[in-house]
C-alpha positions in Angstrom: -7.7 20.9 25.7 -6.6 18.1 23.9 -7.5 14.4 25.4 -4.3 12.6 25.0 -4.4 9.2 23.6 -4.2 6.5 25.5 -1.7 3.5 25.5 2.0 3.3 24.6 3.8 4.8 21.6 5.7 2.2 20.6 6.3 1.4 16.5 7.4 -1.7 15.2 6.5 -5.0 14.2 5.3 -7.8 16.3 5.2 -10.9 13.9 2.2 -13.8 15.0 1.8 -17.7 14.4 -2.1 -17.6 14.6 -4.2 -19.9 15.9 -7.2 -21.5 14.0 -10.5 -20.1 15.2 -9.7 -16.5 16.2 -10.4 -13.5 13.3 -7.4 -11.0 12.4 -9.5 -8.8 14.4 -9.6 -10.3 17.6 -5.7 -11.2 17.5 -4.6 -7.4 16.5 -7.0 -6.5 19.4 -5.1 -9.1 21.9 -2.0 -7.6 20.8 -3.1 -4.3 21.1 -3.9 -5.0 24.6 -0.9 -7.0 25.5 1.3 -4.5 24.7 -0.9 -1.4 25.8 0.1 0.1 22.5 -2.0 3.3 21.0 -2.2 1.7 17.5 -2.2 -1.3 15.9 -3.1 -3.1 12.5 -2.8 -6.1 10.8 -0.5 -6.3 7.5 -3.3 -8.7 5.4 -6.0 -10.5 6.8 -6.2 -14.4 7.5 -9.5 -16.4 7.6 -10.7 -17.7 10.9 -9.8 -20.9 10.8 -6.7 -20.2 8.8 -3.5 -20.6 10.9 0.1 -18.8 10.4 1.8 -15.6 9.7 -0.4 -12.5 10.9 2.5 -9.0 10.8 0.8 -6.5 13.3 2.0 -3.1 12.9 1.9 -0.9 15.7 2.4 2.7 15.7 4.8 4.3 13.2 5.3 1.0 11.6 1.4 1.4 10.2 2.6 3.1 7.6 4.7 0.4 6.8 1.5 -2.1 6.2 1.2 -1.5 2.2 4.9 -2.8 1.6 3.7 -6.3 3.4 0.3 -6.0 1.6 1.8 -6.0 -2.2 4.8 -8.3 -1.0 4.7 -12.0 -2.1 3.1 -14.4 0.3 3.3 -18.5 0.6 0.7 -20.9 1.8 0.3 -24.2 2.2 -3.3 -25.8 2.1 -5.1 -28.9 1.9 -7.7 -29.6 -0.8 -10.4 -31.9 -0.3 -11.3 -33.2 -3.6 -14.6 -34.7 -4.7 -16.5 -32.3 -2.9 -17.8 -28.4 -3.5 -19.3 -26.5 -0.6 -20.8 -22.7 -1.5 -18.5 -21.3 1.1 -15.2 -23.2 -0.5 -14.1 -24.6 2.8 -15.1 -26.9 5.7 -17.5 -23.9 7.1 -19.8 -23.9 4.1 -22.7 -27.3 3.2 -21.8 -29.5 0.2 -23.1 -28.4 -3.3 -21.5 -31.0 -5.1 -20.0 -34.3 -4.7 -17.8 -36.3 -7.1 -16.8 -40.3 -7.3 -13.8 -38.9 -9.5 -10.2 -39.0 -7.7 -7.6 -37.8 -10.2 -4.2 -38.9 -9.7 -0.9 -37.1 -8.9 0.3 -36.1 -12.6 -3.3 -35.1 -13.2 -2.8 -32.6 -10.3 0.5 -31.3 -11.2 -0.9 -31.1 -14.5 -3.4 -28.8 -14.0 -2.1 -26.8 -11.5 0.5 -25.5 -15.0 -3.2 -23.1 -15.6 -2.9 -21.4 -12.0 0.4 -20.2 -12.3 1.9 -16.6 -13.8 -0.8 -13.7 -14.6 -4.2 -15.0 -14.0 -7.9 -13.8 -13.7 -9.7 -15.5 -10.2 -13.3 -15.1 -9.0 -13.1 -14.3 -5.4 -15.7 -16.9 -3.5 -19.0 -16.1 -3.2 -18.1 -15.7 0.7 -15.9 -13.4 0.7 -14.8 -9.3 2.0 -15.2 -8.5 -1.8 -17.8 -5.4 -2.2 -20.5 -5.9 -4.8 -22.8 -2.5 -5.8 -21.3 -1.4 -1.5 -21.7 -4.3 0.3 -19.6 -7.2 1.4 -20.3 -10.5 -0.9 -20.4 -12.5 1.8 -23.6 -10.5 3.6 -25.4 -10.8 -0.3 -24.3 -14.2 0.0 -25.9 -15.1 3.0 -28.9 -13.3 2.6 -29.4 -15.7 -0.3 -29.1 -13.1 -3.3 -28.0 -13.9 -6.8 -25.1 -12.0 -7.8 -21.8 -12.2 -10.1 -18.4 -11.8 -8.6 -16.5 -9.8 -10.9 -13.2 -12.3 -11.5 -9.8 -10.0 -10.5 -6.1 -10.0 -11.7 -3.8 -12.3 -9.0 0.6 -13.0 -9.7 0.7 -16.5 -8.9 4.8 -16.9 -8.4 4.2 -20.8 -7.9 2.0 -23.6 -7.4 2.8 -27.2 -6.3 1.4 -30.5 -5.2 3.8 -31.2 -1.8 1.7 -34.5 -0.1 -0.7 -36.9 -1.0 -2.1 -38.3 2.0 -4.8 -40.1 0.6 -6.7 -39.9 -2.8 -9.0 -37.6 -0.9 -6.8 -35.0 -0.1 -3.7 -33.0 -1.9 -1.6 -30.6 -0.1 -0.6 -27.6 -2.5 2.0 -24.8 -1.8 1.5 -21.6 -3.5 4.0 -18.5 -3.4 1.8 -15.3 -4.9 1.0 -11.6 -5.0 -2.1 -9.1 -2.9 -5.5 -10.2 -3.2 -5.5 -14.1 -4.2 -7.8 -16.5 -2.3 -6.7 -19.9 -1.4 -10.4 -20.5 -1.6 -10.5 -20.4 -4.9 -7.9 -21.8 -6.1 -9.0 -24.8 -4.6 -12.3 -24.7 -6.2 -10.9 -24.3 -9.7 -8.4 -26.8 -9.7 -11.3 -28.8 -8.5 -13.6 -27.7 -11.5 -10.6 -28.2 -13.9 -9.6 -31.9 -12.7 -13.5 -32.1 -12.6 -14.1 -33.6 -8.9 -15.2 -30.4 -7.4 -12.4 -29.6 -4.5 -12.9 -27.1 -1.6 -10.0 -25.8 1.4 -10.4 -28.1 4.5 -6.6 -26.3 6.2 -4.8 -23.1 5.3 -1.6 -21.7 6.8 0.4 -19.0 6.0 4.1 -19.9 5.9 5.6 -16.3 4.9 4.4 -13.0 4.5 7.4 -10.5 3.0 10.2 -11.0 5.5 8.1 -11.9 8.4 7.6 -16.3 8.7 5.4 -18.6 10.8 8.6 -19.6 12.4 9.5 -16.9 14.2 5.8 -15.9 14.9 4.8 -15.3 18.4 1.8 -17.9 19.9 -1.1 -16.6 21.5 0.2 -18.6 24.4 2.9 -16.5 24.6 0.9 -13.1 24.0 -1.4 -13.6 27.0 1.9 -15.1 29.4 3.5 -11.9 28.9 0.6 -9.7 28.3 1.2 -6.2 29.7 4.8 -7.2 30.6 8.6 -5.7 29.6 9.2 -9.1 28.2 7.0 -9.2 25.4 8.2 -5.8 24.0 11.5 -7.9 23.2 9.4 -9.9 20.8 8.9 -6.2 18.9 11.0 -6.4 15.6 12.0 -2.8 13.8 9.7 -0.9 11.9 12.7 -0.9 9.1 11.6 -4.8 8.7 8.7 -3.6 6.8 10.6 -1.7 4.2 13.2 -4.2 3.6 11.3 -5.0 -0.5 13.2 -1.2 -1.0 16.2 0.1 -1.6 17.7 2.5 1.5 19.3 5.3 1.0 21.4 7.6 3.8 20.4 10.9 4.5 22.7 13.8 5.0 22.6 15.8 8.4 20.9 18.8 6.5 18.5 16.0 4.6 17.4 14.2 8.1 16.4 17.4 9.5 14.6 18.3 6.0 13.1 15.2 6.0 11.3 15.1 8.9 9.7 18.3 8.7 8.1 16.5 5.5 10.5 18.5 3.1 12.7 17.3 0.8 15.7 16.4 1.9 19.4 15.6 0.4 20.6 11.8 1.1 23.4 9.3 -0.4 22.6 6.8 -2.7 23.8 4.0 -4.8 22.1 2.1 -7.0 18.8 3.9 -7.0 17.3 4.8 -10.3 15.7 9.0 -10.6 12.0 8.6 -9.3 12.6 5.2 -8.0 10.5 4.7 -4.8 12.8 4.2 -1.5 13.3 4.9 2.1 15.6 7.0 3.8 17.8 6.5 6.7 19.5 8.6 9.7 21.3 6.7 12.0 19.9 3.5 12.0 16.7 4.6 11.6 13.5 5.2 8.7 12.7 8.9 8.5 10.9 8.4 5.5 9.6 7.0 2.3 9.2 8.6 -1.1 10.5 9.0 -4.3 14.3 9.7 -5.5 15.1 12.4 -7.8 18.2 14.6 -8.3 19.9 13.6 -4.8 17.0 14.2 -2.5 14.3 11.9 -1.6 10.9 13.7 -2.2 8.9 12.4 1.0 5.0 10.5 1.0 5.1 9.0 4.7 7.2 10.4 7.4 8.0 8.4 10.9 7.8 10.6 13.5 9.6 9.0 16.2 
């Protein structure tokens, strides 16, 4: 027989402001814990010492996770110019230093060639894979090696603060896959005073912000208690970048046998990716067409 899995089935979203110095890892573990749930995952990975919005998916709402991943994100980080370190933030050793200190139009300036459709070399120290194995492991085993540069949407990109001439806080609203690591190292290059990432929070991921995150704090104070489910937001939260459509009473029970199923819609084009509704509730996600909605992930809940 069958060992049955252990922990809760619960599905929905629980939304975290996280600390520096822990890895996504170790918080979507926490979670996992705290809630006794049977699955868990995070919706885009944050840097150690990187500090803000980390979505955690847990059950159901997993399949959620790619409509966070592809949604736009913001940040807000803090360059240190006149300094290049091979990791491109405090954790790396300086490669490069610079007397230069460009002022604030000089910034603003060149932050014009980091916006819209643009090509970016993920640091050296980085999850990238290279021939199978992570950059960051070539990296530190001292190999030579070329990170191939990838495509990132970069919605926006401006100079917020100037603390001091040492430092310039930047803002940036963009798409999956960009590295705040290096954009701070070629806007350094570009005003050429090297520049590496010395703080990085994420203000909004999708529909989830830092505000409303959960602390740690809070986590382990209601760890394994009935409070901290109330902190649980819907699993619909994750699809709210589609359009919804209703199903009919035939359609919901079509749809969740994984069938195609009849549902109500307004303003959805033929083919047009969307999710499907019953009462409140997701049943599914697919593809429009000719009244039904042709199903790719079902929630079975």
């Amino acid at each position: 027989m069958a060992r049955k899995p252990k922990g809760r089935d619960i599905s929905g979203w629980l939304v975290v402001d996280k600390p520096a110095g822990l890895t996504s890892t170790a918080v979507v573990n926490k979670v996992k814990w705290a809630l006794d749930a049977r699955k868990a995952g995070h919706a885009g990975t944050l840097d150690p010492e990187a500090t803000g919005v980390l979505a955690i998916a847990l059950g159901e709402a997993t399949k959620t996770v790619p409509y966070i991943t592809e949604a736009l994100k913001a940040y807000r980080f803090t360059v240190r110019l006149g300094q290049a370190t091979n990791t491109d933030d405090t954790e790396g050793k300086v490669i490069a230093e610079s007397d230069a200190r460009p002022g604030d139009d000089a910034i603003k300036a060149a932050l014009g060639a980091f916006v819209g459709e643009i090509m970016q070399v993920p640091p050296r120290f980085s999850a990238v894979k290279i021939d199978g194995q992570r950059a960051y492991k070539r990296a530190r085993d001292g190999e030579e090696f070329e990170v191939a540069p990838r495509p990132l949407w970069v919605e926006e990109l401006l100079l917020v603060d100037r603390p001091d001439p040492d430092h310039a806080v930047i803002e940036m609203t963009c798409g999956k896959g960009g590295y705040v690591r290096a954009i701070a190292r070629d806007l350094g290059a570009a005003l050429g005073c090297h520049g590496h990432v010395v703080t990085l929070r994420r203000l909004w991921s999708g529909p989830f912000d830092a505000g409303d995150g959960v602390s740690m704090e809070t986590i382990e104070a209601l760890a394994r208690t009935g409070d901290l489910d109330a902190h649980i937001r819907p699993l619909e939260e994750g699809l709210s970048d589609l359009p919804m459509v209703t199903a009919t009473p035939e359609g919901a029970a079509r749809l969740r046998n994984g069938n195609p199923g009849m549902v109500i819609a307004r303003d959805v084009d033929h083919g047009e990716e969307c999710w499907a509704a019953w009462e409140g509730r997701a049943l599914a996600v697919g593809h429009y067409r000719a009244g039904e909605l042709h199903p790719a992930r079902v929630f079975n809940r």
